[in-house]
C-alpha angles and dihedrals in degrees: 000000000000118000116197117212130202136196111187116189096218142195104261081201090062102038084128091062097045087048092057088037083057099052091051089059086043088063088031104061101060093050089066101043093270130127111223108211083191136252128287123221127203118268127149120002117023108018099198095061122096125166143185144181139219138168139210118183095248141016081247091055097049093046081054087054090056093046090046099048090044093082099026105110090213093061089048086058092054092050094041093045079057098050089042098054099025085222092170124014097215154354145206123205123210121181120208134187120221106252112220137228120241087256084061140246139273121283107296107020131110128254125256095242098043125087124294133216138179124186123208134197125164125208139192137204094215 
């Protein structure tokens, strides 16, 4: 299993919107064989991150996501809803492995005392 994690700086003025871009990528990600862990608003401390989490079983699955959503009009309405309102400014995008017990891991995830790997893109809205 590969869980993707995201930390989006955001606009405190369009919470609202990030919060509605949010939900869209809530319905979105099963669709596609993820696993959405929801989306974070800010609280106490810094008030412009936001984060969220999602998982696919595997690195391949979730390239074949990207592909997929790439052409899913649903998934252009989410994107153009973003550039529209500039609800964040930017992202950046980390990838983790689960880490397994010495008993072992689900189907699909990487042992404890194998390598370990984490890829990392950053995007931004401007």
């Amino acid at each position: 299993m590969i869980t993707c994690y995201l930390r989006y700086e955001v606009d405190p003025d369009r919470l609202a919107d990030f919060e509605a871009y949010g939900a869209m990528w809530l319905d979105l990600m099963p669709r596609f064989g993820g696993i959405h862990h929801g989306y974070f608003l800010p609280s106490e401390g810094e008030s412009d991150v936001a984060l969220a989490m999602f998982s696919f079983p595997s690195l391949a699955a979730y390239e074949q996501y990207r592909k997929d959503a790439g052409a899913d009009p649903d998934v252009q309405k989410a994107v153009a809803f973003a550039k529209e309102t500039r609800c964040f400014i930017r992202y950046e995008r980390s990838f983790f492995p689960a880490i397994a017990s010495e008993n072992g891991l689900e189907e699909g995830g990487r042992s404890y005392r194998s390598s370990h790997w984490i890829v990392s893109s950053r995007c931004s809205s401007r």
